[in-house]
Structure formats: C-alpha cells, structure tokens
TIRO-2110 file (N, C-alpha, C; in Angstrom, 1 decimal):
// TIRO-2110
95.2, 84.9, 112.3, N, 1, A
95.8, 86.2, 112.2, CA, 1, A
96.8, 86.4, 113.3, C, 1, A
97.9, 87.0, 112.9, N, 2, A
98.8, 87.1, 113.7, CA, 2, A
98.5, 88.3, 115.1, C, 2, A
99.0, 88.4, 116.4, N, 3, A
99.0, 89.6, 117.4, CA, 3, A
100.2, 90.8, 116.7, C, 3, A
101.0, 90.6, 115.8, N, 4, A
101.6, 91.7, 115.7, CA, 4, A
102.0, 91.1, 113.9, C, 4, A
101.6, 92.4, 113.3, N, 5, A
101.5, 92.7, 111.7, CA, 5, A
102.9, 93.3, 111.0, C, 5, A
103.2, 93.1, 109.7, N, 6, A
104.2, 93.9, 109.6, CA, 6, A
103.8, 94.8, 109.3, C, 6, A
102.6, 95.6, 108.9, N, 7, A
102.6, 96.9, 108.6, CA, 7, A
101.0, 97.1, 109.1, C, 7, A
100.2, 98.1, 109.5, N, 8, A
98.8, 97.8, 109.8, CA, 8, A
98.9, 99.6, 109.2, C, 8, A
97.6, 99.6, 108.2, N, 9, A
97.5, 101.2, 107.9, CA, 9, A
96.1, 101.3, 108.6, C, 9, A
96.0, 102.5, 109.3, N, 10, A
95.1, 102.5, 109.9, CA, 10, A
94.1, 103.9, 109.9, C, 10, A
92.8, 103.5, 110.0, N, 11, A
91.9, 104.6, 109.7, CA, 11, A
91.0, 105.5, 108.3, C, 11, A
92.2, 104.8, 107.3, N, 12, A
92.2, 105.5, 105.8, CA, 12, A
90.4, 105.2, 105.5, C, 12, A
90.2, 105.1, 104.5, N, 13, A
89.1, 105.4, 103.7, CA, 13, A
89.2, 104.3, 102.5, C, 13, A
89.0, 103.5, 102.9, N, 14, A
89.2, 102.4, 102.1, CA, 14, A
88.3, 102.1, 100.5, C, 14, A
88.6, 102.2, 99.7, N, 15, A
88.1, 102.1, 98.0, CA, 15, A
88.7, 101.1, 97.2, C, 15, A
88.1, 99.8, 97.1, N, 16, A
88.7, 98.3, 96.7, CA, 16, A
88.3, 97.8, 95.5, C, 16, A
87.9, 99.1, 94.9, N, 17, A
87.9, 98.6, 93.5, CA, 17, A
86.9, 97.9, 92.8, C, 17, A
85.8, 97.1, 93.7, N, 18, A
84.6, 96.1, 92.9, CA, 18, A
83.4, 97.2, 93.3, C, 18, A
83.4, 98.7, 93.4, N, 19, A
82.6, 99.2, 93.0, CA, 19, A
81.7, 99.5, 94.0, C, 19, A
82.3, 98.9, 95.2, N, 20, A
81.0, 99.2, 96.3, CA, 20, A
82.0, 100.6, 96.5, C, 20, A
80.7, 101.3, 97.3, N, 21, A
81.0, 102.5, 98.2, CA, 21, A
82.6, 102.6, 99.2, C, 21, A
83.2, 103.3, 99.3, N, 22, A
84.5, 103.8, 100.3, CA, 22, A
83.7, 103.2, 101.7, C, 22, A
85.0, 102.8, 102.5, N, 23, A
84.4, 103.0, 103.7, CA, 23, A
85.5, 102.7, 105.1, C, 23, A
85.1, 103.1, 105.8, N, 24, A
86.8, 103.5, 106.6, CA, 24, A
87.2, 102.4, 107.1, C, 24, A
88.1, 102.0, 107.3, N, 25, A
88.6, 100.4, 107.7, CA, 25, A
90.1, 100.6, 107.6, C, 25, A
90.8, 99.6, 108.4, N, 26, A
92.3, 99.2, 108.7, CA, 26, A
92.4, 98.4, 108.0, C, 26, A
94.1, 98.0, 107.2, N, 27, A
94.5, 97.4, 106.5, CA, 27, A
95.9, 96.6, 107.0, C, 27, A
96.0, 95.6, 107.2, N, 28, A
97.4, 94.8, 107.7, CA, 28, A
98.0, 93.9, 106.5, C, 28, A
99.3, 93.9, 106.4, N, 29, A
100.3, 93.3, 105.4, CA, 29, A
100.9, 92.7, 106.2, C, 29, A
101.1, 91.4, 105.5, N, 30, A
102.3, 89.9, 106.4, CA, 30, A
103.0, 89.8, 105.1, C, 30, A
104.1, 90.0, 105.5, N, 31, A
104.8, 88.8, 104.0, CA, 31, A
104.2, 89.5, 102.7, C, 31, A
104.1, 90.8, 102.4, N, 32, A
104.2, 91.5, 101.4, CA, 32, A
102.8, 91.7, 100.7, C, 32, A
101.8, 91.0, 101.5, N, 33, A
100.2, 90.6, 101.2, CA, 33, A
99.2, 91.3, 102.3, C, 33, A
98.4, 91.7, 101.6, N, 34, A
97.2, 92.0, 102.6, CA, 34, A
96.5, 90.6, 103.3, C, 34, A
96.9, 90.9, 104.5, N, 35, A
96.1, 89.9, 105.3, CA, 35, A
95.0, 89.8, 105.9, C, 35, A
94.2, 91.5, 106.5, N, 36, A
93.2, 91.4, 107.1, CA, 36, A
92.8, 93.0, 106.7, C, 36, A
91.5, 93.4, 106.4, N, 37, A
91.2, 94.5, 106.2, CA, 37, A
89.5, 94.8, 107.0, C, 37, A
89.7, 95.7, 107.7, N, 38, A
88.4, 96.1, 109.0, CA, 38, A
88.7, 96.7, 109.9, C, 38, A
88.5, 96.0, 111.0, N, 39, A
89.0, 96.9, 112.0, CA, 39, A
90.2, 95.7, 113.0, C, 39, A
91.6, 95.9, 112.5, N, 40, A
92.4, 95.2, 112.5, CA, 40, A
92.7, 95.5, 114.3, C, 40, A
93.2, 94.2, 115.1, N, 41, A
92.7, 94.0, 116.4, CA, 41, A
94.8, 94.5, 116.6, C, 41, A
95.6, 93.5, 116.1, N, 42, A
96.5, 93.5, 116.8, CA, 42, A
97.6, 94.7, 116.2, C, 42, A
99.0, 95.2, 116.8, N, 43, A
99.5, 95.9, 116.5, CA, 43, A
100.5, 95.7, 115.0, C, 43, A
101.1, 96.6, 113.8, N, 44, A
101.9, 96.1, 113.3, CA, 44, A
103.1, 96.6, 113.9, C, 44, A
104.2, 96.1, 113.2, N, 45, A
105.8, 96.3, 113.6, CA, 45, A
106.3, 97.8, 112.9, C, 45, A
105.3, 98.4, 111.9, N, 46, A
105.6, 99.8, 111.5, CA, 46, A
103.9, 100.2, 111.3, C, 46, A
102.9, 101.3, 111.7, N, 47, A
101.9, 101.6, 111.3, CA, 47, A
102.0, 103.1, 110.7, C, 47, A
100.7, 103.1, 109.8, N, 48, A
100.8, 104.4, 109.2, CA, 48, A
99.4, 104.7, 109.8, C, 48, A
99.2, 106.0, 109.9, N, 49, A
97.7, 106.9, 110.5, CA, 49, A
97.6, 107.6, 108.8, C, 49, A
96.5, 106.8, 108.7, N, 50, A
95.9, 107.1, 107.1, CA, 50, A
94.7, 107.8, 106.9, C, 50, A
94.6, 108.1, 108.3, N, 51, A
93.4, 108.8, 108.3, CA, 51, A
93.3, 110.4, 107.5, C, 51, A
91.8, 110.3, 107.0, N, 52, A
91.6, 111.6, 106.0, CA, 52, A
92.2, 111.4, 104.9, C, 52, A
92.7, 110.5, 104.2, N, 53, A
93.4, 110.0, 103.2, CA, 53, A
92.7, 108.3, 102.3, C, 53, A
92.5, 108.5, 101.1, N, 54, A
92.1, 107.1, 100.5, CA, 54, A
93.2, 105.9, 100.5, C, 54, A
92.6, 104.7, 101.1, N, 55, A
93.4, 103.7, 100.9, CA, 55, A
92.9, 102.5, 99.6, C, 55, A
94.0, 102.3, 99.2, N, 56, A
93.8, 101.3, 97.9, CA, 56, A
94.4, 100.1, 97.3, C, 56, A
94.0, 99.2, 98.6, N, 57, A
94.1, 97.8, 98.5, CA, 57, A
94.4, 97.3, 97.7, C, 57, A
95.7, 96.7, 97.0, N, 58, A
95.6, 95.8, 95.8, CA, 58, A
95.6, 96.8, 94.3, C, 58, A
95.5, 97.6, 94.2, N, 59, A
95.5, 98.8, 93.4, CA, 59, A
96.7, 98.3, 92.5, C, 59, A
96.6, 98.2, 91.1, N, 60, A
97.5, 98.5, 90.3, CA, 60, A
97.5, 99.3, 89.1, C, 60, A
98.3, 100.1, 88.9, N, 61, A
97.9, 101.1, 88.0, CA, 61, A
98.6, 101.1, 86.6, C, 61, A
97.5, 100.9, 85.7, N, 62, A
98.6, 100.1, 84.5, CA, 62, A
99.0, 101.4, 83.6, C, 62, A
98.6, 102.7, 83.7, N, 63, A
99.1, 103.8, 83.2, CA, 63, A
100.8, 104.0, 82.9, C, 63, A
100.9, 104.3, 81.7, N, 64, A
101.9, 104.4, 81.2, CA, 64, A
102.3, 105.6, 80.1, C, 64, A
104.0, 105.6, 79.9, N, 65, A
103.6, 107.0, 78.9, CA, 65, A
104.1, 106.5, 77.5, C, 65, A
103.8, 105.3, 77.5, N, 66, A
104.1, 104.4, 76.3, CA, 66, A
103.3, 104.4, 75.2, C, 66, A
101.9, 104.8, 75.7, N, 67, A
100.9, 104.9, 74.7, CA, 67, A
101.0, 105.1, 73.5, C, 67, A
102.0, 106.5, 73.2, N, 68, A
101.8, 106.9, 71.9, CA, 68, A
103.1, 106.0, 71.1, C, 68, A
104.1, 105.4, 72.0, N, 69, A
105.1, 104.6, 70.9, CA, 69, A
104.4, 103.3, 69.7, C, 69, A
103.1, 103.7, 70.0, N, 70, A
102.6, 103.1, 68.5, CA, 70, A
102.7, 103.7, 67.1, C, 70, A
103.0, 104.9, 67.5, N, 71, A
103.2, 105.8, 66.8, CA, 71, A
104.4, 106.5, 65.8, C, 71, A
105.6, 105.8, 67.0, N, 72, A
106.8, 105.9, 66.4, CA, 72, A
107.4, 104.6, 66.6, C, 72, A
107.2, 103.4, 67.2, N, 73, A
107.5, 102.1, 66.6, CA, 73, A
107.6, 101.3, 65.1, C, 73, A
108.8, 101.8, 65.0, N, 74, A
108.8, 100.8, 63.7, CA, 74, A
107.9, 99.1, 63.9, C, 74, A
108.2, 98.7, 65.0, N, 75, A
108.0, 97.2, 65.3, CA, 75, A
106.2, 97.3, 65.1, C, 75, A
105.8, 98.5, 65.5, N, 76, A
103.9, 99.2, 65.7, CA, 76, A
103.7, 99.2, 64.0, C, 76, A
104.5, 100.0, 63.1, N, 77, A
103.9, 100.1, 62.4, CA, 77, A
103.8, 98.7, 61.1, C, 77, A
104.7, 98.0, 61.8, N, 78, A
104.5, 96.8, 60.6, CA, 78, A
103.5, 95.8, 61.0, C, 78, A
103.1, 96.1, 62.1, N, 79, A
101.9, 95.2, 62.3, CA, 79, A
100.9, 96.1, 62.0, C, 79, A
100.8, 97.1, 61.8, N, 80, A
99.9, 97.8, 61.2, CA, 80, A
99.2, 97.5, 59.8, C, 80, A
100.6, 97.7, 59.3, N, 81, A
101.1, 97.3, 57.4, CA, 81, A
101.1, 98.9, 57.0, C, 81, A
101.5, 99.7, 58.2, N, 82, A
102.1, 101.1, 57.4, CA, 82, A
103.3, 101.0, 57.2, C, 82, A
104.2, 100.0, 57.0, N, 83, A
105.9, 100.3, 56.5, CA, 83, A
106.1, 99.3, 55.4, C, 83, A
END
C-alpha cells in the first residue's frame, strides 16, 4: 500500500453490499480502484470527510428510465409477437 493515496474518503459509514451490517471505515482509490478500505494509515493527494454520510464501495446502480420503452419499442414488441 502506498504512503500517499489518490483519494482517501474518510470516516463515512461504510455499506458494501454482501449484506453484512454498515460500519465506519476509510476508503483509498489508486488508479481509479479501491485499494484499501479500514482504517487507512497514509494520506491521499485529495481527501473527502465523509463523515455522517454513507459510503458505497463499488456500488453500481443499474436503474434506469428505460424501463417502460418496452412498451413503445417497436423492436420490444416484435419480440413479443404483438406487431
């Protein structure tokens, strides 16, 4: 692990998704990846104070407002066999 991070968020409330419990911990990014998440030792080159706030590791949110273009896709409804 490197002595200085490019980004370290620190303090947040960490929620990673496999269901265990939140829990407060520091998060460091190198090269566009999470590198270390706990209680991260060295400094980054930009930090954020996340504290009182949820952090969400790896989070991708596949929500979209495309949902209902099944509904007005012609291309939707011939795989249907409504056209």
């Amino acid at each position: 692990m490197a002595d200085r991070h490019d980004l370290v968020i620190r303090g947040g409330t960490v929620v990673d998704g496999t269901g265990a419990e939140p829990y407060a911990a520091d998060v460091a990014i190198d090269d566009g990846r999470i590198s270390a998440v706990g209680a991260v030792a060295g400094q980054g080159r930009e930090e954020i104070d996340a504290k009182g706030k949820l952090v969400t590791p790896g989070f991708v949110d596949l929500h979209t407002h495309y949902d209902a273009q099944v509904t007005w896709s012609s291309q939707s409804r011939r795989r249907r066999g409504t056209v």
